[in-house]
MIKEKE-366998 format. One record per atom (N, C-alpha, C): residue in one letter; y, z, x. Coordinates in steps of 0.02 Angstrom, whole numbers, plus 50000, padded with zeros to 5 digits. Layout:
<nunus>
AYZX...
</nunus>
This chain:
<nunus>
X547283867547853X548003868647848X548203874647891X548933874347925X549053883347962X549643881947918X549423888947912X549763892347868X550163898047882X550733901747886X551033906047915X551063913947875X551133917847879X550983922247846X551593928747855X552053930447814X552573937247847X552313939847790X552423946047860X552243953747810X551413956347815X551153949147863X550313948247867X550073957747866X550433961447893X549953968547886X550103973447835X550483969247782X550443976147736X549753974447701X549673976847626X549223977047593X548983969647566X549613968047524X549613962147520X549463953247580X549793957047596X549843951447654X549083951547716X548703957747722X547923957147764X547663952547712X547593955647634X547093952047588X547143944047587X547883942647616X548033935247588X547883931447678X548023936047717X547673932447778X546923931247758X546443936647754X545843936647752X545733930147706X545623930947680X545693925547603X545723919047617X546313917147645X546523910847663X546183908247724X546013912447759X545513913447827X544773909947796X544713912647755X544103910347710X543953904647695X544483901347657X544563895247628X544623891247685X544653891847738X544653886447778X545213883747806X545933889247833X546373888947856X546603892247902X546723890147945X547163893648001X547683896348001X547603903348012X548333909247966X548493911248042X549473910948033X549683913648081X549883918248053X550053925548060X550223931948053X551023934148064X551373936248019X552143936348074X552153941948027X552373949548084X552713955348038X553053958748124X553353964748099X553573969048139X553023971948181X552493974048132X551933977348194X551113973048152X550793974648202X550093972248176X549373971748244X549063970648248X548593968848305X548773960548346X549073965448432X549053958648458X548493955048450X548733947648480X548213941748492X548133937648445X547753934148473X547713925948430X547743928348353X548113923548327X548333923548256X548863928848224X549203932848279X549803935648257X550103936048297X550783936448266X551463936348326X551863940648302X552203944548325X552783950848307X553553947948296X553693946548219X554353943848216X554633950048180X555363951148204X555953953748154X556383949048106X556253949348062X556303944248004X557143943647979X557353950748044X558313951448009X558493946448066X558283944648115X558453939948166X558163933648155X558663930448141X558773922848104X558493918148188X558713919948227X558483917148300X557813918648303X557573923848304X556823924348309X556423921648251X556673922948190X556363919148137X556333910948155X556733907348155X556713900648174X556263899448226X556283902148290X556013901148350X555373902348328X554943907548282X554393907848269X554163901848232X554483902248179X554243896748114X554243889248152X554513887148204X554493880648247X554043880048306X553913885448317X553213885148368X553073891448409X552663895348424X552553900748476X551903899148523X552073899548577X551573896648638X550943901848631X550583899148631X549723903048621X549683902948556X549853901748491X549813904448441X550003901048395X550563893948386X550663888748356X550893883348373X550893877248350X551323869848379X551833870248310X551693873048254X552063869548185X551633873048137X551963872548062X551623876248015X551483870047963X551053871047929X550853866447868X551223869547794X551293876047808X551443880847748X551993885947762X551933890447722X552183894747739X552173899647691X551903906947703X551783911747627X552343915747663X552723919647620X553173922247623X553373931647600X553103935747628X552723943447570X553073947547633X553513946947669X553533953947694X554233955047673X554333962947648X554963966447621X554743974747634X555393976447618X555403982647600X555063984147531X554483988047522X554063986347457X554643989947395X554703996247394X554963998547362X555704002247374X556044002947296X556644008947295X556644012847350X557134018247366X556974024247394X556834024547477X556264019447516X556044021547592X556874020547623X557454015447600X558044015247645X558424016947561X559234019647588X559524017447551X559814011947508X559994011947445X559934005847403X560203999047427X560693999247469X561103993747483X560693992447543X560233995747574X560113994647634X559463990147617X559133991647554X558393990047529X558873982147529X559203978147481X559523972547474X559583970847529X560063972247558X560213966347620X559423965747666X559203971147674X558623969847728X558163963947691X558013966147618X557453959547610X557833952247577X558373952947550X558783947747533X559023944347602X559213947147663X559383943447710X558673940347758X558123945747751X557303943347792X557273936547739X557393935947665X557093930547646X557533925047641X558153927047671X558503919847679X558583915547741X558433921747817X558153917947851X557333913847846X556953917547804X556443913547814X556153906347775X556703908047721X556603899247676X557203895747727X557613898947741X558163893347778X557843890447858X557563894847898X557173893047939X556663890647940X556293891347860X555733884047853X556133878947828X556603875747799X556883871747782X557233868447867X557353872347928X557623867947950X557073865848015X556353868847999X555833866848035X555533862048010X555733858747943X555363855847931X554733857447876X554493863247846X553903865947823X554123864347751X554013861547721X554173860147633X553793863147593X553223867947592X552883871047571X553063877247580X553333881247521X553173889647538X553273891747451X552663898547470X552743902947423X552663908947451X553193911047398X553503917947414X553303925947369X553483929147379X553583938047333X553983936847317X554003937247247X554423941347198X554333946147179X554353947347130X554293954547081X554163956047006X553913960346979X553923962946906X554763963246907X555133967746962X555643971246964X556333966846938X556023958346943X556613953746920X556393951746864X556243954546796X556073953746741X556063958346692X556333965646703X556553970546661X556483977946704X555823978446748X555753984246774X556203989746798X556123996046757X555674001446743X555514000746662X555963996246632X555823994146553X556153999446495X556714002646539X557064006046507X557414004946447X557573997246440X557733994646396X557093987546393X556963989846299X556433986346296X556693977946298X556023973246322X556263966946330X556153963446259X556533956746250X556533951146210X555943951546158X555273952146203X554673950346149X554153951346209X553533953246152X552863954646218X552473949146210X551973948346240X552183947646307X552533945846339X552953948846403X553373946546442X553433939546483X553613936146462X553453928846523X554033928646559X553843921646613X554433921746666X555043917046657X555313917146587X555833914246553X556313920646562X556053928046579X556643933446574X556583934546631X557453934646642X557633936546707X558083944646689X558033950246722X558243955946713X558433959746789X558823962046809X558643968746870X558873972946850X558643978846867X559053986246865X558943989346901X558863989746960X558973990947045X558983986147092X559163989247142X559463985147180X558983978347239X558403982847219X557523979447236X557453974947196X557653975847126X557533969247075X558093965747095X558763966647096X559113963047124X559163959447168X558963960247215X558663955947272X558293952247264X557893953247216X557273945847203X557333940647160X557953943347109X558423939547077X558763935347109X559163938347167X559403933447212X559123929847278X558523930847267X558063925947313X557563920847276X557473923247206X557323916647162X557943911247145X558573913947156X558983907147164X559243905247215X559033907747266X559273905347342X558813898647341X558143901747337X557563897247337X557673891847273X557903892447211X557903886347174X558353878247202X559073885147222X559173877547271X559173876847323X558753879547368X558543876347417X558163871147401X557643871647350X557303865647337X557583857647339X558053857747321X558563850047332X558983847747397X558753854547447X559063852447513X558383847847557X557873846947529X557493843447578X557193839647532X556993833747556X556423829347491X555733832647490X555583829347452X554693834147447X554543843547473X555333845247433X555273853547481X554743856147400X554333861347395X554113865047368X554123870947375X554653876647336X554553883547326X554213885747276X553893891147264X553493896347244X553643899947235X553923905947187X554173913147192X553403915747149X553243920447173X552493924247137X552723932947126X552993933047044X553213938847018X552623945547014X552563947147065X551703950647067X552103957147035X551653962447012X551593968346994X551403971347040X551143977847035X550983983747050X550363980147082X550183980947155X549613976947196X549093983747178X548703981647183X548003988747192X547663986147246X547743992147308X546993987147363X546193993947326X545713989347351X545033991047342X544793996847320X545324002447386X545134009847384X545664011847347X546014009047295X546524013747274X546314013347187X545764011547166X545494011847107X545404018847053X545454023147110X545444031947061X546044032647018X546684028447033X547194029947000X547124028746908X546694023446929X546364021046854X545904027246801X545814033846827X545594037346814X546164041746748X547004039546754X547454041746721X547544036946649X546864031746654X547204024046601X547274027746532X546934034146524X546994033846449X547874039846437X547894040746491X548544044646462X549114040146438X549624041346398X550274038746338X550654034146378X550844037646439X551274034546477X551124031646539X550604029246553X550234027746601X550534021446625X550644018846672X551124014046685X551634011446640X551804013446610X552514009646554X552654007246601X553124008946645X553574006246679X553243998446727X552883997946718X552323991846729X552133985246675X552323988646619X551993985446576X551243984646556X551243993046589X550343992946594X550123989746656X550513984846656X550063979546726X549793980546794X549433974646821X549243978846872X549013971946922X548783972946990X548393967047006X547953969147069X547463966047089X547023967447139X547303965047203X547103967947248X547723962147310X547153957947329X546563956247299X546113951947326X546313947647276X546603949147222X546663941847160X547393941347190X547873944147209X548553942647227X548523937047280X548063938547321X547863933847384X547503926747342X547413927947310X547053921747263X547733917847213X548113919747204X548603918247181X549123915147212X549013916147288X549473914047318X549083907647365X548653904747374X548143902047394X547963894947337X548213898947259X548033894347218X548733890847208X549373894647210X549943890047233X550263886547274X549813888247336X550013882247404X549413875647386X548863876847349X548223873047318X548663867047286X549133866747235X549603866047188X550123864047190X550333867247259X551223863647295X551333855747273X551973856947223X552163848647219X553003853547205X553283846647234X554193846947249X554493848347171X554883854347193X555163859047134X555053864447163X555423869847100X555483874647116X555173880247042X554743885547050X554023887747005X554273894147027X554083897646963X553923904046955X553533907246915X553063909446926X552293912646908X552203919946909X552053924346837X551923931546831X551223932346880X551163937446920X550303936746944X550163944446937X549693946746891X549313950746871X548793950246845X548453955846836X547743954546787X547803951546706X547583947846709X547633947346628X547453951946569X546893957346616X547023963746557X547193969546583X547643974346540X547903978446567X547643982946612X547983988346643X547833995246648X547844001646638X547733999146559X547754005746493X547204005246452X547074010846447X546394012946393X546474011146317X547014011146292X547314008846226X547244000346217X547103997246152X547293992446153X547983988046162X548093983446193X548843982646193X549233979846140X549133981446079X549503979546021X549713988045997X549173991446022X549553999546019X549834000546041X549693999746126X550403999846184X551033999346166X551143993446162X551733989146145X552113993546084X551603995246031X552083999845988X552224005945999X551884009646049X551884015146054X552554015346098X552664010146165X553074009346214X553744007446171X553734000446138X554233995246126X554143995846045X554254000246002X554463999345924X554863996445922X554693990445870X555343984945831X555223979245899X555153977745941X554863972445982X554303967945963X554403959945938X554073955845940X553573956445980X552983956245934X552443953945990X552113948145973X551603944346018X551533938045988X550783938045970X550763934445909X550283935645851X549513933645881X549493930245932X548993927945986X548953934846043X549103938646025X549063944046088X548243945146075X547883944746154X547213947246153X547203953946151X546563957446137X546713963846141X546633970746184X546543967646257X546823970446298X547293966546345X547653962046315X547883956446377X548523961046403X548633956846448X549313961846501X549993959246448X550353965346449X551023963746409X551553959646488X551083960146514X551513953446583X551233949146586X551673943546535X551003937146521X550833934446585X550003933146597X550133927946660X549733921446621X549633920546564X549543911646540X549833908846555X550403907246608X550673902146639X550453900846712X550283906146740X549663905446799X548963902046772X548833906746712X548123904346711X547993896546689X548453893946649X548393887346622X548583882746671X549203883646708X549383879846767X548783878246830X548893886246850X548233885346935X547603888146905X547523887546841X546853892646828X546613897346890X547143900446879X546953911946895X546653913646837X546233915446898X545393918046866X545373924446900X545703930746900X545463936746937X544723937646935X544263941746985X543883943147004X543513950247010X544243954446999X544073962747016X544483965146950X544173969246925X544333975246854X544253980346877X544533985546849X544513990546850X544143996846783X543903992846730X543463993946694X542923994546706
</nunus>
């Protein structure tokens, strides 16, 4: 399968080239900067002309895509101003489902966020674990992914056999950034996470196991570790964080208060890397 890849050089997006590279696919690369040559091409994702022109073919480097993964944004709050964080990745991701929709590519999965489901968790949610029945923003980063999980729902009915993907990832961890885990036993240690956390080698697995999976509709999947990244059990968590919040009587006892049993039962996600 080729497979297309934006955002191919952040953190996320090397692990999910590599990865997919693995499995036996031909990854094209599309970001602002990265290493020329075969298998990447330099797109600006705010230019709807260059987006198209890429996603339909680039001489040395593609005829057409089979797929299409979708991960490059502004990661967080704060690097631009707030309105500026929105339009840049709300407008990069509407040229790039609208420009696979008019190439032809019926396959894509995309980034989402924790951030469209309650994040910073200032106000506690519904019931723990969190699943992807709650929709929440409270910045303007969550907002944006709010409104690119329904750009993408109906896009799904503008093409037959189109398949979107939104993949609500958490807090990515690459390889070398494991010392942070050295803070798990302190009180407040990711709240604003839900504890959660994910490897960008299982994130890349997550996104690999939903193009695996692609059938016409439109899906949305929590992707994190299934156990937290807190030293406490998470039935303490939860009370310590969320008093008077339902929790559900099946809670394992370190499982992530960001359910991902709808990954795991669906594509069976099976992470690979702990931090224990």
């Amino acid at each position: 399968m080729i497979v297309g890849v934006t955002g191919s050089s952040g953190k996320l997006g090397s692990a999910t080239v590599t990865h997919l590279r693995e499995h036996g696919n031909e990854v094209i690369g599309f970001d602002r900067s990265g290493a020329p040559g075969p298998g990447f091409t330099q797109v600006d994702l705010g230019d709807y002309g260059q987006t198209l022109d890429a996603l339909l073919g680039v001489t040395a480097r593609h005829g057409g895509l089979d797929a299409l993964v979708h991960l490059a944004a502004i990661p967080v709050n704060g690097i631009v101003p707030d309105a500026a964080t929105f339009d840049a990745n709300v407008g990069a991701t509407f040229h790039t489902l609208f420009a696979a929709h008019r190439a032809g590519i019926r396959t894509v999965v995309f980034a989402s966020s924790i951030t469209a489901m309650g994040f910073p968790f200032d106000e506690s949610p519904p019931s723990l674990p969190v699943d992807e029945t709650f929709t929440r923003a409270h910045n303007t980063y969550g907002l944006g992914k709010v409104a690119e999980e329904a750009i993408a729902a109906q896009l799904t009915g503008w093409g037959e056999g189109t398949s979107l993907t939104a993949l609500r990832f958490t807090n990515v961890v690459a390889p070398d950034e494991y010392a942070t885990f050295e803070r798990a036993g302190e009180p407040g240690y990711r709240r604003d996470l839900l504890g959660s956390w994910v490897d960008s080698r299982d994130g890349a697995l997550a996104v690999r196991l939903a193009l695996e999976a692609a059938t016409p509709g439109f899906r949305v999947y929590n992707v994190a570790h299934p156990e937290s990244g807190t030293q406490a059990p998470s039935r303490k968590v939860a009370e310590r964080w969320f008093p008077g919040t339902p929790v559900a009587e099946d809670l394992g006892e370190y499982e992530s208060l960001m359910s991902v049993r709808k990954i795991q039962r669906e594509l069976g996600f099976a992470p690979q890397h702990d931090w224990r």
